[in-house]
C-alpha positions as a printed NumPy array, in Angstrom:
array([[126.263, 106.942, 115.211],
       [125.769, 103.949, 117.387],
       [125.796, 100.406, 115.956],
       [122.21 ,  99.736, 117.192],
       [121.26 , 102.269, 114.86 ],
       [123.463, 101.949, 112.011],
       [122.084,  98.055, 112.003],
       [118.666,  98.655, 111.787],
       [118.946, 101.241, 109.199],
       [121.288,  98.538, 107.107],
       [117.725,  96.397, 107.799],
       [116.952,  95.621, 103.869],
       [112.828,  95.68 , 102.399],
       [111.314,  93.597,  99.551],
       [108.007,  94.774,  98.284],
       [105.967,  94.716,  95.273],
       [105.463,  91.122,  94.8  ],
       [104.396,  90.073,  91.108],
       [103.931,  86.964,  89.442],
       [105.605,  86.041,  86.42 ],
       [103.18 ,  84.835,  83.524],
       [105.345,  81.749,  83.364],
       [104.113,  80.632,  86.934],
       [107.655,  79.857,  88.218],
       [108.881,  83.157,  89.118],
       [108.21 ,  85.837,  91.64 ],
       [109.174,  89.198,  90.899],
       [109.776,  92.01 ,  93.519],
       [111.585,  95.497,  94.263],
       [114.271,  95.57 ,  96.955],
       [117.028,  97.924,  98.112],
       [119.137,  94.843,  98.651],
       [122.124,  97.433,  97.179],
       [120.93 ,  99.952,  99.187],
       [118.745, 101.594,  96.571],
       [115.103, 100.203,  94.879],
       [115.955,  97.507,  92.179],
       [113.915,  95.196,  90.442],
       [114.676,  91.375,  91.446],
       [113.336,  88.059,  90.227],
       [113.173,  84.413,  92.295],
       [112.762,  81.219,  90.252],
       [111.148,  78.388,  92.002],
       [113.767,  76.326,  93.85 ],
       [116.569,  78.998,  94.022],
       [118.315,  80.167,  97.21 ],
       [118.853,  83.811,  95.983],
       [117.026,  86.095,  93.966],
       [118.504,  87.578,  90.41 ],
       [118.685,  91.826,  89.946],
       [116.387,  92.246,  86.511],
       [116.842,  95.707,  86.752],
       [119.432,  98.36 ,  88.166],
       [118.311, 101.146,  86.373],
       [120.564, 104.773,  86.778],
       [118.399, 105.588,  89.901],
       [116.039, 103.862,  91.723],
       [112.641, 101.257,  90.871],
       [109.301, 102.709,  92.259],
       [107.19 ,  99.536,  90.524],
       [107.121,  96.805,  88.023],
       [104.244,  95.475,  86.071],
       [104.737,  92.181,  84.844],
       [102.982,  91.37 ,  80.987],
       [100.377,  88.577,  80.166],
       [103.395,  86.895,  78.579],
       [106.595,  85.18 ,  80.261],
       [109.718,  87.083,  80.673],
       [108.517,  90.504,  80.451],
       [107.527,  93.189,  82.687],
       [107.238,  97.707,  82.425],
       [109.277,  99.232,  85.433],
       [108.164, 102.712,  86.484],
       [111.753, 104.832,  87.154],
       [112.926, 107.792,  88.544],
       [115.742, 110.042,  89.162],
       [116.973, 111.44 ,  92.691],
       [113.258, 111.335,  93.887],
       [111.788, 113.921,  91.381],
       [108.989, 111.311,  90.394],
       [109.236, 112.366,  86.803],
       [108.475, 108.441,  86.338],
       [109.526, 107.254,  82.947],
       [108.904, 103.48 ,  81.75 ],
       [111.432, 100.91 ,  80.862],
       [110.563,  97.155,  79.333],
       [112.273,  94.779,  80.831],
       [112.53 ,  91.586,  78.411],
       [114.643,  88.886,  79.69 ],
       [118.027,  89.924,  79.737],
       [117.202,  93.038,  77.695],
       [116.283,  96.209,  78.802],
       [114.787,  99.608,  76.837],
       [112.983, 103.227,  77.79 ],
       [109.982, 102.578,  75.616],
       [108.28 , 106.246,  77.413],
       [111.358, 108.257,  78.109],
       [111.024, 112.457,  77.937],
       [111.891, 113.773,  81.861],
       [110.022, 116.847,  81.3  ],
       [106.851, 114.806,  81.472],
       [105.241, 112.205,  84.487],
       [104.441, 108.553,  83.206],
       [102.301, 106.631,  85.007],
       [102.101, 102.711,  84.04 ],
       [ 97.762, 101.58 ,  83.142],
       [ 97.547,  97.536,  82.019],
       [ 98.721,  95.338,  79.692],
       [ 96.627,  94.708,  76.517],
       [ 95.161,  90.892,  77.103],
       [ 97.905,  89.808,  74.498],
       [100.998,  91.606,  75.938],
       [101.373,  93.811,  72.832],
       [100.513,  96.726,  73.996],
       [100.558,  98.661,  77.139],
       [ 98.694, 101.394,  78.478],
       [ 99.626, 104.592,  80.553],
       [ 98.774, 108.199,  81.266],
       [100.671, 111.214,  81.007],
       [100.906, 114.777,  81.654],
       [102.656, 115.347,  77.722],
       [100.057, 118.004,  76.883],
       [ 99.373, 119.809,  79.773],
       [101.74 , 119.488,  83.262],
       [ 98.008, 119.791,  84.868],
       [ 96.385, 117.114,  83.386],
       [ 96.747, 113.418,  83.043],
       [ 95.548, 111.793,  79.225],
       [ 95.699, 108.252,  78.477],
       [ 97.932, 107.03 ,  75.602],
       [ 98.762, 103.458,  74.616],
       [102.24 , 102.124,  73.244],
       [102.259,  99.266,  70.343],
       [105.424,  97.809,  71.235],
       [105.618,  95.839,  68.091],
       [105.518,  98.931,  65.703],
       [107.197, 101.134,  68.052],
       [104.355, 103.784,  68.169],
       [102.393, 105.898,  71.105],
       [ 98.815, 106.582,  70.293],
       [ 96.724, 109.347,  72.34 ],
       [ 93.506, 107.858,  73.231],
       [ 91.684, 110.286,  75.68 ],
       [ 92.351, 114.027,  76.005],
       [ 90.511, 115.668,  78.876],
       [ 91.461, 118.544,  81.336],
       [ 91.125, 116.261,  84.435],
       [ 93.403, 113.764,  86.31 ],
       [ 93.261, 110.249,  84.683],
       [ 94.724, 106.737,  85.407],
       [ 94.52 , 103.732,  83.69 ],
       [ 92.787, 100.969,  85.86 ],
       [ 92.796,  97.983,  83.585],
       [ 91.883,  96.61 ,  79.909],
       [ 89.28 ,  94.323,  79.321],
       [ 90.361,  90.751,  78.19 ],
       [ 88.66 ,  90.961,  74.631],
       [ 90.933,  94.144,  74.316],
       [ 87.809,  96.43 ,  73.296],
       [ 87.771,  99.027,  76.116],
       [ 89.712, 100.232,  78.725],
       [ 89.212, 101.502,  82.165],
       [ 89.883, 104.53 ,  83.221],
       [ 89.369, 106.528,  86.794],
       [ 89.075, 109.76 ,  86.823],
       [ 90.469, 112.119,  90.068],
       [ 89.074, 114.679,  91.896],
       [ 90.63 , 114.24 ,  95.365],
       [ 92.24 , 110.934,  96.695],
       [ 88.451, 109.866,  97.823],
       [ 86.391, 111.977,  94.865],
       [ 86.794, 109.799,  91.544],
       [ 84.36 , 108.845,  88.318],
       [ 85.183, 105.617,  86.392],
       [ 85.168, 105.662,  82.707],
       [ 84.744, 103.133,  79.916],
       [ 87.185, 103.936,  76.488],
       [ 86.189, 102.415,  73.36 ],
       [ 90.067, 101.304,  72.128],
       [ 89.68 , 101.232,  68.852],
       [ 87.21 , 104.704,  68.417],
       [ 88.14 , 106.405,  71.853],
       [ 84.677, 106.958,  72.893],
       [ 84.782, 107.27 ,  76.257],
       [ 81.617, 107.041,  78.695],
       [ 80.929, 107.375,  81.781],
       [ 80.514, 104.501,  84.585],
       [ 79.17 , 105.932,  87.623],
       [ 76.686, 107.779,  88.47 ],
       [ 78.05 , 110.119,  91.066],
       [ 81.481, 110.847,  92.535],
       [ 82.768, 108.936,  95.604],
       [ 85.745, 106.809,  96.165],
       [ 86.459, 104.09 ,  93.337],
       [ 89.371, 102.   ,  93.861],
       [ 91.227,  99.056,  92.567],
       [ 88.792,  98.551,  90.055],
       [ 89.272,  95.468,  87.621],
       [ 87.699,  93.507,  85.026],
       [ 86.167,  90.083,  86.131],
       [ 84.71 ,  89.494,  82.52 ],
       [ 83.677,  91.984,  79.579],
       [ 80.937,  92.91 ,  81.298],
       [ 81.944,  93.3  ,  85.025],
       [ 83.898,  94.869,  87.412],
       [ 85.369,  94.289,  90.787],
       [ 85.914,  97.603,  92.855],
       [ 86.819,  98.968,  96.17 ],
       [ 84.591, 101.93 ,  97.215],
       [ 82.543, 103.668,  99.64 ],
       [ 79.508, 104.69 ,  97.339],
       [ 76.408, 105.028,  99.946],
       [ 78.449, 103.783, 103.059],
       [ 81.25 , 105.697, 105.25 ],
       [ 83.498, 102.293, 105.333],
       [ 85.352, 100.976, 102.335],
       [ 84.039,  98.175, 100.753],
       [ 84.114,  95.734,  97.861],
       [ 81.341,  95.746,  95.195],
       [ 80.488,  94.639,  91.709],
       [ 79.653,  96.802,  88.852],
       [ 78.173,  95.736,  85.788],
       [ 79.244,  98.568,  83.1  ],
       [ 76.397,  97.965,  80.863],
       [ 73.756,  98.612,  83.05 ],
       [ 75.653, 100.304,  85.487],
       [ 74.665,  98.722,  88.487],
       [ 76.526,  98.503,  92.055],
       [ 76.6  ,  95.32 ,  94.204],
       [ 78.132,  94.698,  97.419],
       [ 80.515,  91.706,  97.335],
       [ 81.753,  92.23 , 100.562],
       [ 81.617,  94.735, 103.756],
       [ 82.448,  94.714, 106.732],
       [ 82.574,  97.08 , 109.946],
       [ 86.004,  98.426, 109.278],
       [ 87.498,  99.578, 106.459],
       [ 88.773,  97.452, 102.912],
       [ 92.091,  98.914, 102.537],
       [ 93.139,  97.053,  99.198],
       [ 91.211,  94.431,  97.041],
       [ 93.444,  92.152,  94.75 ],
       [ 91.386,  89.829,  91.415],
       [ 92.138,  86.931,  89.986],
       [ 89.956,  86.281,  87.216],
       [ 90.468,  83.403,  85.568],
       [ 89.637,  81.433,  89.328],
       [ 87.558,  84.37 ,  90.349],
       [ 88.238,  84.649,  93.308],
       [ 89.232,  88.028,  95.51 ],
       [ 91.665,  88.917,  98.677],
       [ 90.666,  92.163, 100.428],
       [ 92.881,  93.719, 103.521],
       [ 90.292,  94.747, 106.497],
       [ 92.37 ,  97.398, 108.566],
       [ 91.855,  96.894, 112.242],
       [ 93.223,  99.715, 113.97 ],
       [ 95.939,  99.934, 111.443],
       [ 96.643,  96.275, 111.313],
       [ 95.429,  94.488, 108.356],
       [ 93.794,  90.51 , 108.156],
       [ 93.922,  89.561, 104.532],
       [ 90.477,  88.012, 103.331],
       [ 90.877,  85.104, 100.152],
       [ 86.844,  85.003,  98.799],
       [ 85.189,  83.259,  96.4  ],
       [ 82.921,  85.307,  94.214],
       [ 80.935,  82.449,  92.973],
       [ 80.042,  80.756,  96.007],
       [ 80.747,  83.695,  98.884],
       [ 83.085,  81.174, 100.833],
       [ 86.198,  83.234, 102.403],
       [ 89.036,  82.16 , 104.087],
       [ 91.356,  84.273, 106.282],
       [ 95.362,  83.986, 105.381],
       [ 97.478,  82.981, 108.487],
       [100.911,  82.939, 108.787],
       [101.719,  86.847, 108.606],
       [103.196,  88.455, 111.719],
       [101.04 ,  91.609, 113.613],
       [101.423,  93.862, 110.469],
       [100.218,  95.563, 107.356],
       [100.676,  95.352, 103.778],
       [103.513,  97.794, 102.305],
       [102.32 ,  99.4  , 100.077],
       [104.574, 103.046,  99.131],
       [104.568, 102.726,  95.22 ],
       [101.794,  99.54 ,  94.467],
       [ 99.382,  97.644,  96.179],
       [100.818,  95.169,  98.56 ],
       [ 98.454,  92.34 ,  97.006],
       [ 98.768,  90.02 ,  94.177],
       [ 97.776,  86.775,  91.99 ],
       [ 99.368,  84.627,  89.789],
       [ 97.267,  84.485,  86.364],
       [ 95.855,  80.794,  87.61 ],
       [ 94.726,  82.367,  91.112],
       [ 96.59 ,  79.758,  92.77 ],
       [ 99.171,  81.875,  94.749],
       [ 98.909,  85.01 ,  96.413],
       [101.69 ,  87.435,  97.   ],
       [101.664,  89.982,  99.956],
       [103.87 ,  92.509, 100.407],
       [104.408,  92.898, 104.299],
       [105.558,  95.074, 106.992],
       [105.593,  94.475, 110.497],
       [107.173,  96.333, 113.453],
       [109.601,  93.506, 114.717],
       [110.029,  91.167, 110.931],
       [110.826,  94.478, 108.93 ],
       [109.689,  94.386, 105.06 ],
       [109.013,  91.235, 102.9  ],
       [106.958,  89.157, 100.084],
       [104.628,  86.569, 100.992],
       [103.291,  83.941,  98.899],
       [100.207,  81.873, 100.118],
       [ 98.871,  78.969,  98.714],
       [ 94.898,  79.2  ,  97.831],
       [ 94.66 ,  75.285,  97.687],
       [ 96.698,  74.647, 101.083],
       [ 95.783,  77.707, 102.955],
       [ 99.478,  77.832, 103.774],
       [101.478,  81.265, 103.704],
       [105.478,  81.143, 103.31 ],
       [107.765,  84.143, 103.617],
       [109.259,  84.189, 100.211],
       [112.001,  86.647, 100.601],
       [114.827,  87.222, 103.133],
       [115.561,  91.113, 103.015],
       [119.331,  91.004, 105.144],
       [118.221,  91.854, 108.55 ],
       [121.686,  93.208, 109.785],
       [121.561,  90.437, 112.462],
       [118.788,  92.461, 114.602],
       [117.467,  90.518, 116.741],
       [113.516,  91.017, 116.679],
       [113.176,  89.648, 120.232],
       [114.544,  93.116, 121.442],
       [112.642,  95.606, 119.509],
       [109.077,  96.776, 120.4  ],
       [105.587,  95.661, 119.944],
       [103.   ,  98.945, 119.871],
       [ 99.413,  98.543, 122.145],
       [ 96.519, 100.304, 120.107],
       [ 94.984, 103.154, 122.996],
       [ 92.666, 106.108, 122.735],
       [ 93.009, 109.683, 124.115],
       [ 90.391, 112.343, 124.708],
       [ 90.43 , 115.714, 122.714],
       [ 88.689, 118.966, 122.945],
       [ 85.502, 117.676, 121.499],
       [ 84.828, 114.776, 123.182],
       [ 86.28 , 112.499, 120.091],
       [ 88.6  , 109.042, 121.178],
       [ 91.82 , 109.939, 119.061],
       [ 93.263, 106.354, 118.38 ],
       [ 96.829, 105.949, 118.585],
       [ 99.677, 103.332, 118.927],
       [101.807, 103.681, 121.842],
       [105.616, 102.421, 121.889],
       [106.691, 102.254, 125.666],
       [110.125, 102.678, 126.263],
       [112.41 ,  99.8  , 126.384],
       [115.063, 101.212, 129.211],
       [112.541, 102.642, 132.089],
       [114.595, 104.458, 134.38 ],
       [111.508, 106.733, 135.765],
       [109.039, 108.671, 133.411],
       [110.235, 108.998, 130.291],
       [110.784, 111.3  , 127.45 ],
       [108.425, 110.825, 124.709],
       [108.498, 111.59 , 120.983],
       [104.868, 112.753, 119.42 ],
       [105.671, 110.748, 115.704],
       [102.866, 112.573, 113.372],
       [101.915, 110.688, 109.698],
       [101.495, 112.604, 106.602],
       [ 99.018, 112.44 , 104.031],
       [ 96.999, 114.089, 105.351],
       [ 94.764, 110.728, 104.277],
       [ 97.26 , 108.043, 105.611],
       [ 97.807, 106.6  , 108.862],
       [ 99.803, 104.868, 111.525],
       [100.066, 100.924, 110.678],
       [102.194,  98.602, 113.233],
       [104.766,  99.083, 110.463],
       [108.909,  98.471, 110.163],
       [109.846, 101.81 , 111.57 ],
       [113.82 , 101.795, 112.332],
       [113.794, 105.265, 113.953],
       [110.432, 104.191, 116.142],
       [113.055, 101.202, 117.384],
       [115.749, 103.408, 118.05 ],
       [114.222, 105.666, 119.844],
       [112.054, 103.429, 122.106],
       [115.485, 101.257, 123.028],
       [117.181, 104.343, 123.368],
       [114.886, 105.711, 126.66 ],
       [112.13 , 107.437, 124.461],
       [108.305, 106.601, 124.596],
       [107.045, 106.939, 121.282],
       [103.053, 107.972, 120.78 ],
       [102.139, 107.909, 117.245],
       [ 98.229, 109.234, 116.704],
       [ 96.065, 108.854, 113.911],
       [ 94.25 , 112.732, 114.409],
       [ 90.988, 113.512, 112.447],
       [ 91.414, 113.267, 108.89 ],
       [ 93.143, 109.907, 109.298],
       [ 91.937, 106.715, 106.709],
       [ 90.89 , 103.999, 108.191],
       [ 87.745, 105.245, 110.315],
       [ 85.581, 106.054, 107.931],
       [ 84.653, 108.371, 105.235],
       [ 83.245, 111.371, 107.73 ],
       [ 86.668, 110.984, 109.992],
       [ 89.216, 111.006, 107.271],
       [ 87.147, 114.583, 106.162],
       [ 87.155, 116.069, 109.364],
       [ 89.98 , 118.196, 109.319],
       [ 88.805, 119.339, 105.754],
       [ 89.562, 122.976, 104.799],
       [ 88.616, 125.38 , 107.288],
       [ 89.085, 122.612, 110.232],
       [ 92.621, 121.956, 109.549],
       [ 93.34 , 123.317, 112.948],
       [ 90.969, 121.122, 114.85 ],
       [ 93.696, 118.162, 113.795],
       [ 96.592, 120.426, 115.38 ],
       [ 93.964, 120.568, 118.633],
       [ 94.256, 116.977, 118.603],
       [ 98.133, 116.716, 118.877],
       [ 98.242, 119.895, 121.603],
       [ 95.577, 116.773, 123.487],
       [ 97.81 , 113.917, 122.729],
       [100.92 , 116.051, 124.465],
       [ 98.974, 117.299, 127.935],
       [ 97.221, 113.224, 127.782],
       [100.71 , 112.233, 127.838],
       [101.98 , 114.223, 130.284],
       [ 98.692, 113.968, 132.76 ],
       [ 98.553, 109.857, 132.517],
       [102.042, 109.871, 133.668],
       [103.154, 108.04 , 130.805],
       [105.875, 111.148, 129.585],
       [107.608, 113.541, 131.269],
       [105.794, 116.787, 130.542],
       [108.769, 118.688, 129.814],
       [110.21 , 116.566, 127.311],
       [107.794, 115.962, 124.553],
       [109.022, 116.413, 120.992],
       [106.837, 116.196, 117.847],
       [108.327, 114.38 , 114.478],
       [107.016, 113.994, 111.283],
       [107.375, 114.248, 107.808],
       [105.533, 115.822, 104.574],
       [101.756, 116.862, 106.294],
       [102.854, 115.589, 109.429],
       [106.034, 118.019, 108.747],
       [103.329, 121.216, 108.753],
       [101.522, 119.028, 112.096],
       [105.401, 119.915, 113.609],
       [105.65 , 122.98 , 112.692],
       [101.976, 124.218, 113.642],
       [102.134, 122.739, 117.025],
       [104.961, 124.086, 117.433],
       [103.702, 127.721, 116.833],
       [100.268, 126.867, 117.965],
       [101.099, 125.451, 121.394],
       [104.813, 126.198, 122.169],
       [104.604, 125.878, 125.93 ],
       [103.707, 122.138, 125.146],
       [106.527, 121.064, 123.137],
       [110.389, 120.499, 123.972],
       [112.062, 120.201, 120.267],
       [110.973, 119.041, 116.651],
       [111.597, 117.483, 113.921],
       [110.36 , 118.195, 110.716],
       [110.832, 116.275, 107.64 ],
       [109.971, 117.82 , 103.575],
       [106.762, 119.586, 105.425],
       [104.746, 122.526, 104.626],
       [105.609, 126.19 , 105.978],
       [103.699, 128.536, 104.036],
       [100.486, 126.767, 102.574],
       [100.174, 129.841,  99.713],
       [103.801, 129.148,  98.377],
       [103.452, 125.418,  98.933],
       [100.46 , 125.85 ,  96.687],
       [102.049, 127.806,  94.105],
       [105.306, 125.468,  93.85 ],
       [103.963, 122.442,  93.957],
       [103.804, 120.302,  90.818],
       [100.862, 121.396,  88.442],
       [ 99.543, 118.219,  87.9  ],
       [ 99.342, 117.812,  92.092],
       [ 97.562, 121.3  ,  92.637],
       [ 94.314, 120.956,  91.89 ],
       [ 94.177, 117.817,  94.224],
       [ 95.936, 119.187,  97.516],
       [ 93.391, 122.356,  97.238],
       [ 90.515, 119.843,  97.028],
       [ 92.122, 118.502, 101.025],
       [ 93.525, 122.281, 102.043],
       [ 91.632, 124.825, 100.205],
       [ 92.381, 127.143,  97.419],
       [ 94.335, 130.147,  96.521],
       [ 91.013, 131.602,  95.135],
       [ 88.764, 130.582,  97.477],
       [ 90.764, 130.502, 100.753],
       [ 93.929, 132.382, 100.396],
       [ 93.567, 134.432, 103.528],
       [ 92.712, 131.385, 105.475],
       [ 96.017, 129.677, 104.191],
       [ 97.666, 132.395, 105.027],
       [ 96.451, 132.376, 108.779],
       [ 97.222, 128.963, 109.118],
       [100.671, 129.207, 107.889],
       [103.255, 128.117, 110.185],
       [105.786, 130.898, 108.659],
       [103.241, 133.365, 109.932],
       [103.692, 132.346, 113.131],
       [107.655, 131.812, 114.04 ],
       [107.945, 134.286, 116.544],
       [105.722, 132.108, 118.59 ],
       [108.355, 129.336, 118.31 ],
       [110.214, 128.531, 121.714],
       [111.347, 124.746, 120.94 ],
       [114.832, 124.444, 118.918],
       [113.944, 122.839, 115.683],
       [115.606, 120.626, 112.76 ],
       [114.472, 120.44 , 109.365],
       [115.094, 117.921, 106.524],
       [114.55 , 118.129, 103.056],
       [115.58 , 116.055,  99.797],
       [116.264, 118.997,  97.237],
       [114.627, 117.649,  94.106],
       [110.835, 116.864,  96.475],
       [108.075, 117.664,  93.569],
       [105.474, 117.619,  96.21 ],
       [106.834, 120.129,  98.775],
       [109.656, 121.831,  97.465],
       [112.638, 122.637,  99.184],
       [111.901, 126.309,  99.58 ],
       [109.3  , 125.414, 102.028],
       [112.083, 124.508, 104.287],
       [114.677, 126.887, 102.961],
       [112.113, 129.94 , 103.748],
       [111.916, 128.273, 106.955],
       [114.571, 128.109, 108.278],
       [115.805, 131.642, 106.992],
       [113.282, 133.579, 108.749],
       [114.082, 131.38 , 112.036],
       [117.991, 132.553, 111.878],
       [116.459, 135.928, 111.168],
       [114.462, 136.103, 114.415],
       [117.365, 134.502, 116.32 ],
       [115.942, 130.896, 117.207],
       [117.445, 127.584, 116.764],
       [117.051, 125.87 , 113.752],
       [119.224, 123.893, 111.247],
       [118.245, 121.974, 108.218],
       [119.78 , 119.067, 106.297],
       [119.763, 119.209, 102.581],
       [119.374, 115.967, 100.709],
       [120.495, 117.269,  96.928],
       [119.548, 113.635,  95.548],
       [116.58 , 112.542,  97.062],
       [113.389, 113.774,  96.905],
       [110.011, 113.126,  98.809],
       [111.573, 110.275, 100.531],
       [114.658, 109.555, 101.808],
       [115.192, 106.418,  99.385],
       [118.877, 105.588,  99.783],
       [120.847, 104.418, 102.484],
       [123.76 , 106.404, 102.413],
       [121.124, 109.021, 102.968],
       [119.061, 107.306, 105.831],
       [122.251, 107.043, 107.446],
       [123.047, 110.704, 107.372],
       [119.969, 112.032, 108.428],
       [118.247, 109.881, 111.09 ],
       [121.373, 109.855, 113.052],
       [121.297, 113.246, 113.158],
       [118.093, 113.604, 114.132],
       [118.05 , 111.203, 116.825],
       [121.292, 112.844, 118.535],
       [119.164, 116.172, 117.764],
       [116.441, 114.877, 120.211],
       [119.345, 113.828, 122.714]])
């Protein structure tokens, strides 16, 4: 492994950026020790304290409506069986702790005596909403229902709680639940995407959704009446909206071609002010939004990522209008001035569509260049100008990196993001096969070296190019992805199920249409020598996606080898890890 790459890989992230209630401190996760820990900076010091170091790693923290406090959300070896641990100064406890079950952290109570969260205790399908009195020790269920619930916030005379309800990541109700009676009632009158939502005052809520319109935008609801008003839209999408109620006042993230501009508003008197001071970037965002006030709405934090600055917390200053970088993640002495900047471009596909995409030129021309196809998952995600260590390695290694946003991408819309729906999940793979012959008839790659990388979704984008269109594609690299659709379906966790067939289709309903589509189907087709990676305890796609794989390619004589990850999971999370496997794929490509 060269030193180029083994230093940007030692490159360090801090996300999550809280605010303590006592106003002093900042709060954060960071793999400073090489896995996700929870880490607290007091005004004036140099260098942050480690709150938490729990037996694995942090996904997020929730700080209480009292100082010195905070729930983290845990797991173990990347199986996402999240289980909650209160963090109280120097004390630390599992107050939700059984790892045959998923926790998932709700709100505070307006007092910091209680806490709410949903689990799947009852049912491994279903999500119901429970709330813990720390005081006396004791979990109360609240709302039982056969559906997928999360906790969204509590109202700050404690009465009712809010509660969204999930169909598909863009089909969700909202629900009000009476505390002390657990009535529940619906909010809204159809489905559609409801996001973020939050109490400004008993009787009103601040929302990101895209009820009536194909962009995301922020409205108002009043629950009483139920009524929806826009509070602000724009031509491209909201990605996140962030409250602070006591100042009421909002910050929303427009997404510009992946790029964000974060948006401080006034509610009151419409006035809005863009933050400066943040690199070309997006917010980070993996576990927990990437946007946050204090209690007094003074400060803003913003988790960041940008392709040459890496990953770190922002604070800016609502009175000042000044932005500060707040934390120093190590930076393993890269120097940003010699990685690369992506260009936003557009290529034609087969229907006449403009595929966005941002394109990493190589930084050692020596003639056309090989190129590397880099595919997101999701499928409803997309390609941000983002800290991407193996993006740098590769374009400063002779490499052109393209990485598209295909149909079913966020951040163009409602009817984009559904266009590779169900039975057009193959008009998405048409629009890689058009990225690689775009490439290769622009002269900006050499047509006979063009690999395709990616990981979870993106991994089935690899592997169904790669059996859809073989002459295209010289190697590729295929991280926790889907082979077989109808086992995926069958292994995946029960509480995920019911929302990947909402995106794929169903066992039921579309078996033999899976089943067509199904890379595994299709190996025989395969001409490109292949590498597969895979953390062993993934909950999402499991293993034996990759396992079945790779078996049937050794059993029709074709290249293929696979790296097992036995303590990760959906993500490669630790850096001995990182270090093991993006190496080897890199050299792999070589």
């Amino acid at each position: 492994m060269s030193d180029r790459l083994a230093r940007l890989f030692l490159v360090r992230s801090a996300y999550g950026g809280r605010f303590d209630a006592d106003g002093r401190t900042l709060l954060f996760v960071a793999d400073l020790a090489g896995v996700p820990q929870a880490w607290a900076l007091r005004t004036g010091a140099r260098w942050p304290e480690l709150l938490l170091a729990p037996r694995d790693r942090v996904q997020a923290i929730h700080p209480a409506p009292i100082p010195g406090a905070l729930i983290a959300d845990t797991d173990v070896g990347g199986d996402e069986q999240t289980q909650l641990v209160l963090v109280r100064g120097s004390d630390t406890s599992s107050v939700v702790e059984d790892t045959a079950h998923v926790h998932r952290f709700g709100a505070w109570s307006p007092d910091g005596k209680s806490f709410a969260f949903v689990a799947n205790t009852r049912d491994l399908r279903w999500f119901d909403v429970y709330v813990r009195d720390l005081a006396r020790g004791t979990t109360r269920l609240v709302l039982s229902d056969d559906s997928t619930n999360a906790v969204a916030d509590w109202s700050p005379d404690g009465a009712r709680l809010l509660v969204q309800r999930v169909f598909s990541n863009s089909q969700h109700e909202l629900w009000l639940l009476d505390v002390a009676n657990d009535a529940a009632r619906l909010l809204t009158a159809r489905r559609a995407r409801y996001e973020d939502a939050r109490f400004l005052d008993n009787d009103t809520v601040v929302l990101r959704t895209d009820l009536d319109r194909d962009r995301v935008g922020v409205a108002m609801l009043a629950p009483d009446i139920a009524a929806m008003t826009s509070l602000a839209a724009a031509e491209v999408e909201v990605d996140r909206v962030a409250l602070a109620r006591e100042a009421r006042l909002i910050a929303y993230a427009l997404n510009r071609d992946g790029a964000n501009e974060v948006i401080v508003r006034s509610i009151d008197s419409g006035v809005e002010r863009r933050v400066g001071g943040l690199p070309r970037g997006a917010l980070y965002e993996y576990w927990q939004s990437g946007l946050a006030f204090d209690r007094q709405g003074r400060r803003l934090a913003i988790s960041w990522t940008a392709e040459r600055e890496g990953v770190d917390v922002f604070v800016h200053d609502v009175a000042t209008g000044k932005t500060r970088q707040a934390t120093q993640a190590p930076k393993a002495a890269v120097n940003p001035r010699r990685l690369a900047e992506s260009e936003v471009v557009r290529y034609p596909t087969f229907d006449g569509r403009e595929i966005p995409a941002l394109w990493y030129p190589t930084l050692r021309a020596t003639g056309t260049p090989p190129c590397v196809v880099y595919v997101h998952g999701g499928p409803e995600s997309q390609h941000r100008p983002n800290w991407l260590p193996v993006v740098q390695h590769l374009v400063g290694s002779g490499f052109a990196v393209l990485a598209p946003n295909v149909r079913g991408s966020t951040g163009y819309g409602s009817e984009y993001e559904h266009a590779d729906d169900v039975r057009k999940r193959m008009d998405s793979v048409n629009d890689l096969a058009h990225a690689a012959r775009w490439l290769a008839e622009s002269g900006r790659a050499d047509g006979e070296r063009i690999a395709v990388w990616g990981g979870s979704y993106g991994g089935f984008m690899v592997l169904a190019a790669l059996t859809t269109d073989p002459e295209l594609w010289a190697a590729g690299v295929c991280l926790v992805g889907i082979g077989n659709f109808v086992t995926f379906l069958q292994a995946t966790g029960a509480y995920r199920r019911h929302l990947r067939e909402a995106e794929y289709g169903s066992l039921e309903h579309d078996r033999d249409f899976l089943e067509s589509i199904s890379p595994i189907n299709h190996l025989d087709r395969i001409r490109a020598p292949l590498l597969l990676i895979h953390g062993a305890n993934d909950p999402r796609v499991p293993i034996g996606e990759a396992e079945q794989m790779v078996n049937r390619l050794r059993e029709l004589g074709r290249p293929a080898d696979l790296i097992r990850l036995d303590d990760e999971g959906h993500q490669i999370a630790k850096l001995k890890n990182r270090l093991v496997a993006y190496p080897a794929a890199i050299e792999f490509l070589r």
